[in-house]
N, C-alpha and C positions, 0 to 999 in steps of 0.2 A: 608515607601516606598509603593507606590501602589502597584499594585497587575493586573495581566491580563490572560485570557484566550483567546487560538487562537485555531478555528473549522476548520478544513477542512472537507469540504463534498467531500470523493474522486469521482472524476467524473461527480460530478451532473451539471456542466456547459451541456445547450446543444444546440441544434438548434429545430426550429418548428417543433412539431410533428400532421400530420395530421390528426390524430386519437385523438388528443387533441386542437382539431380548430386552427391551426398552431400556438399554442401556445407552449413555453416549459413546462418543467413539474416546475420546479420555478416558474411561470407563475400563473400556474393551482391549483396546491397545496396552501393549507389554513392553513396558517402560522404566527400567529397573534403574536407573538413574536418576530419572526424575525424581520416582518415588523414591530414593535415595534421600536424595535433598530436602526430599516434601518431609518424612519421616524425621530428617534431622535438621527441620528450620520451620518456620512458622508459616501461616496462609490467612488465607481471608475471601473475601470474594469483592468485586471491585464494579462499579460504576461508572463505565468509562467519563461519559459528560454528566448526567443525571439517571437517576432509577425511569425504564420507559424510552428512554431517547436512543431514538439508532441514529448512530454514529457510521459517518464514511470513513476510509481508512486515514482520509488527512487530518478531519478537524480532530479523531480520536488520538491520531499518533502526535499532534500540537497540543495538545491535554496530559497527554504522559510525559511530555517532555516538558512541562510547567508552562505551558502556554494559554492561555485561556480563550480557548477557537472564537467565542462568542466577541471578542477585542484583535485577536490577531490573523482571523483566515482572511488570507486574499483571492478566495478559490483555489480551485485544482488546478486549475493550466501552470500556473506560473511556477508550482512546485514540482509538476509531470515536467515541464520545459528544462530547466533547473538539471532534474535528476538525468536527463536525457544529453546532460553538456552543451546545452545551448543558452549560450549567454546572454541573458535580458538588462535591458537597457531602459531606464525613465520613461513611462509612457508605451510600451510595449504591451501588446495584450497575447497572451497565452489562452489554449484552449486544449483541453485533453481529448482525444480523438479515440473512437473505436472504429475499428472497419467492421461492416456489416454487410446482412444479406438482405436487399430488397427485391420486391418484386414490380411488376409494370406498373402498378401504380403509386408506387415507394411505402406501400406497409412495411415495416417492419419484420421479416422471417428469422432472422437471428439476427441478437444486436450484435454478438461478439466474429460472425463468418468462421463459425466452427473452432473458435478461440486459438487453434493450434495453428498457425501460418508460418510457413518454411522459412528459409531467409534469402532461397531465391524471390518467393513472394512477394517477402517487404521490401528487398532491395528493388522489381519492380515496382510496387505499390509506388515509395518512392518516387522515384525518376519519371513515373504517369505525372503523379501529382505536382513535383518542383517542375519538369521541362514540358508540360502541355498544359498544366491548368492553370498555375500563379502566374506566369508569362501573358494569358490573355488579362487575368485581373489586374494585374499590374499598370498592363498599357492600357486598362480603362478608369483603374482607383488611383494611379498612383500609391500606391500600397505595395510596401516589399514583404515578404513573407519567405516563410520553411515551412516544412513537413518535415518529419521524422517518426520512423515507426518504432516502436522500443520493441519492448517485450510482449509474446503473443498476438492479440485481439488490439492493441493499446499502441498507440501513439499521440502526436502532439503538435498543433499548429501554435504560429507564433506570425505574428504581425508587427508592424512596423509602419510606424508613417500617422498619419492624422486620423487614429483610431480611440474608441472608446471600448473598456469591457463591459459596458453597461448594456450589454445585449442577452437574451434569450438563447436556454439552449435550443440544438433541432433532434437533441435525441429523446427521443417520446418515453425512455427507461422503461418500456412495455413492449412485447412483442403483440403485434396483429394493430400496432396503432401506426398513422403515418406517421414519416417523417414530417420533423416539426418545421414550422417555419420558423425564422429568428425573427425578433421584433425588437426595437429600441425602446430600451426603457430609459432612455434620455434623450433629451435632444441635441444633444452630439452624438449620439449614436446611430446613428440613421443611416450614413455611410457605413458604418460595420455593418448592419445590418443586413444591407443591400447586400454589400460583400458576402457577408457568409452565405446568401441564400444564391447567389450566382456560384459560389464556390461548390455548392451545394448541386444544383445541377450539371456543372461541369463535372464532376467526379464523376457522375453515375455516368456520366454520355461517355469518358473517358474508361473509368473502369469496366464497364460491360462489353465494352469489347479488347478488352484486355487479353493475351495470348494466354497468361497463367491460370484464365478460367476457363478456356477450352481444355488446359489439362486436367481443373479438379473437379469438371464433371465427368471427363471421361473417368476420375477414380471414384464415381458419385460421391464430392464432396459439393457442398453447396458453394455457390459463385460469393465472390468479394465486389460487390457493385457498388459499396457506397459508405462513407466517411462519415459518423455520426458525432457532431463538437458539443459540450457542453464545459461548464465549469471556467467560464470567460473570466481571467482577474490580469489585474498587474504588480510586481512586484512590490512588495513592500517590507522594511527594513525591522528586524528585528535582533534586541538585546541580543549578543553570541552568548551559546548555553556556557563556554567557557568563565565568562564574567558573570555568568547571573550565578553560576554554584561555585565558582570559583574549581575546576576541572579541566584536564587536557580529554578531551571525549575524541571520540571514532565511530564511523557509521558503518557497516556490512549490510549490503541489503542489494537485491538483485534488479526491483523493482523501481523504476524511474521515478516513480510519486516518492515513496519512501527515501529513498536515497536524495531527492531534491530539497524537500524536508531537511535532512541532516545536510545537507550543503548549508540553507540559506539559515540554518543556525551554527553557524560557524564551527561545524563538524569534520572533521577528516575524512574526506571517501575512502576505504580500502575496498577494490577492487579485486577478488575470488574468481579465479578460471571454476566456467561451467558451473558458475553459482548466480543466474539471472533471472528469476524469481520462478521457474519452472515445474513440473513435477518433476522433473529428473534432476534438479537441484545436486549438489552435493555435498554435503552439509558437513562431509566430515572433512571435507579443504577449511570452510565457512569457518569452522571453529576448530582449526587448527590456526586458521587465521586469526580468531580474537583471541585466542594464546598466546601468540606473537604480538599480538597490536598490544596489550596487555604491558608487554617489558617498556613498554614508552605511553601509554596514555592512563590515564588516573579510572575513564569510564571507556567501555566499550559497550555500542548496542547492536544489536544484531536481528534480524528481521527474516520469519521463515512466512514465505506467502504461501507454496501450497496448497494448506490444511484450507486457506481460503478458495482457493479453485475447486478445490474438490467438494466442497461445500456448493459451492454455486450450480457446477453438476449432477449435483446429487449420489455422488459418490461414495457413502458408505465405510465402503473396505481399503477403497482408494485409502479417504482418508485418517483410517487405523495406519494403515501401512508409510503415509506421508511422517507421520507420529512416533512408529516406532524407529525410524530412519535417522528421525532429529535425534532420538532418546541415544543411539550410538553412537551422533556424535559427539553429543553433550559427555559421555563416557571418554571417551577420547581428549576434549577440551580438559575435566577433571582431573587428567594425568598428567596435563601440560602444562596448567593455569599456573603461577606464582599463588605460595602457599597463603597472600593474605587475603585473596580475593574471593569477593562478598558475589553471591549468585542470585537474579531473579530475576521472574518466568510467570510473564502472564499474557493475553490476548488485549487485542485492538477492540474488539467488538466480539458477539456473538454473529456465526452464520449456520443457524441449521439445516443441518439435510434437509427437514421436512418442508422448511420455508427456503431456502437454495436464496436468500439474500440476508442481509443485517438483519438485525434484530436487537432492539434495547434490553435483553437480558444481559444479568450482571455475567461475570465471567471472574473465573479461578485467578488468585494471585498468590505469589509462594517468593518469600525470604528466605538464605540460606548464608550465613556465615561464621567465623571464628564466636563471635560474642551475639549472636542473632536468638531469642527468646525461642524455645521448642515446646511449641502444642503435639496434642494429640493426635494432628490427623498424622496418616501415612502414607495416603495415594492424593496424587494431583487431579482431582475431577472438581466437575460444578459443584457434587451434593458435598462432596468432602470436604471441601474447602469451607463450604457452611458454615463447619465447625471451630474454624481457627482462631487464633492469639488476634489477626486484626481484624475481626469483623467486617466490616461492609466499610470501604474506602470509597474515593472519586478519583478517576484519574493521573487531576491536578496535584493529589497527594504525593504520586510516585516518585516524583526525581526529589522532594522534599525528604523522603521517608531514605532514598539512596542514596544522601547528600549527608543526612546527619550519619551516618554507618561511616561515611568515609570522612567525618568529621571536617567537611568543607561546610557546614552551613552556617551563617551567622547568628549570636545568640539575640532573638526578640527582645528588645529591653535589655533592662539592666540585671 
């Protein structure tokens, strides 16, 4: 049986940047690999959930992997908890966490606290949160709980006990807006409710006087005072991608949501030193990795975040350069790969520089293998792809489309 790898570059679909002669950064970036494969296989351009809809990185990466978000999300937390090795249990409610910056009256100044946080940091973030704040809630909810900070800006609260996720986020997704209050949108929820908004105070009383922030203003870094929860779910079970395509599949991805995702479909984690979803990434371990995962698994997918950071930043050049990084490794993987495997490379979403969040534009998708149809185009961008063999897909198409290549799909009828 062949064998395939599927890239998502989260984010990196964009629109013209005019600091890069209204080119995108796909456009601009020197990608001789890509455009390799894009030259020698076919493209299209793809809509993640529908044409118009901006897609988060979960319900869109439950889309490419033939899930239909609209029947199967159970929010973010439970998939951020998941990807983070914290095992959920019936009834458990997950919430995905940003640390952020507030001020004396809890507006908002940065949701992300400067996104880049050390690991001295987190490991105090941490240890504030588990040994000074869930201790007093506990002995007033009865409610067990964890914190855990993953990667950057991003961690993940997890409950336990006579909870409901049927609760309100408190993160405003705006700067200069307060922090939200939670509010029950059940009426079992009322006690979470209460909970996260005590939880909610207690951070900030806890973290503002935190020692780690006496040092990052003495480096004028802004202060980390406050834990912002949204995306309240609980687990829930779904078909393993193994049985629905009939596939031995494998996950590489640095990033907690992502990777939590490819757990709860009964995915292989392979775990990459210095590959945690960062700009300094290393992309040529990453797929050296899916090289190797490759001699034992039928599918491997692999998952580059930072094109999406730098997008959020408004980073420009950053993210050429995030771009051309991947483009070597992928050169790298092409030397290693077993000679049957089937290659494709497309985005989770649109995030342009100009708009620094999602956006419901479609975004480039590109096939490449032994028996794979060759169009015209020759470079991997938005406008190119325009032109390709598969026109305008959704999605939910994807693992369908990578399924019949590797000849595991069942035939419809007779």
């Amino acid at each position: 049986m062949p064998r395939a790898l599927l890239v998502i570059l989260d984010g990196c679909a964009d629109r013209p940047v005019k600091e890069l002669g209204n080119k995108t950064p796909l456009e601009v970036a020197i990608k001789p690999a890509i455009d390799r494969l894009t030259a020698d296989g076919s493209c299209g351009l793809m809509d993640v959930i529908s044409p118009g809809i901006r897609p988060g990185s979960d319900v869109a990466h439950l889309a490419i992997f033939g899930y239909d978000p609209y029947k199967y999300y159970p929010g973010r937390g439970p998939l951020e908890a998941l990807g983070a090795g914290i095992p959920l249990n019936p009834g458990d409610v997950a919430f995905r966490a940003n640390v952020a910056t507030v001020n004396d009256e809890l507006i908002v100044v940065d949701r992300r606290g400067g996104r880049y946080i050390g690991a001295d940091e987190a490991r105090e973030i941490e240890e504030i949160i588990n040994n000074e704040v869930l201790p007093i809630l506990k002995s007033k909810y009865g409610i067990d709980a964890i914190y855990k900070q993953t990667v950057e800006h991003r961690g993940v609260l997890v409950l336990r006990g006579a909870v409901s996720p049927n609760v309100s986020d408190t993160d405003p997704h705006v700067v200069g807006a307060r922090v939200a209050e939670a509010r029950a949108l059940s009426e079992d929820a009322k006690v979470t409710a209460s909970y996260v908004n005590e939880f909610t105070r207690l951070v900030y009383e806890k973290l503002s006087r935190a020692r780690f922030n006496d040092k990052r203003r003495r480096e004028g870094k802004v202060p980390i005072n406050m834990v912002l929860l949204r995306g309240a779910g609980s687990l829930r079970k779904f078909e393993p991608l193994s049985s629905k395509y009939k596939i031995k599949p494998a996950i590489i991805a640095g990033v907690a949501l992502i990777r939590g995702i490819g757990v709860a479909l009964g995915m292989e984690a392979i775990n990459v030193e210095n590959y945690v979803g960062s700009k300094d990434d290393d992309f040529n371990s990453a797929f050296h990795a899916a090289a190797e995962a490759l001699k034992n698994h039928d599918f491997v997918f692999l998952h580059v975040k930072p094109t999406d950071s730098m997008s959020h930043d408004g980073d420009a050049r950053g993210k050429v350069m995030i771009i051309e990084r991947v483009d070597a490794g992928l050169r790298r993987f092409i030397e290693e790969a077993p000679g049957d495997t089937y290659i494709f490379i497309t985005c989770d979403h649109a995030t342009p520089i100009t708009v620094r969040d999602h956006t419901g534009d479609p975004v480039p998708f590109m096939a490449w293998g032994p028996d794979v149809m060759r169009d015209e185009v020759t470079k991997f961008s938005e406008r190119d792809c325009a032109r390709g063999f598969w026109n305008r897909i959704k999605g939910i198409d994807v693992m369908n489309i990578i399924a019949n290549y590797l000849g595991a799909i069942e035939k419809f009828g007779e």
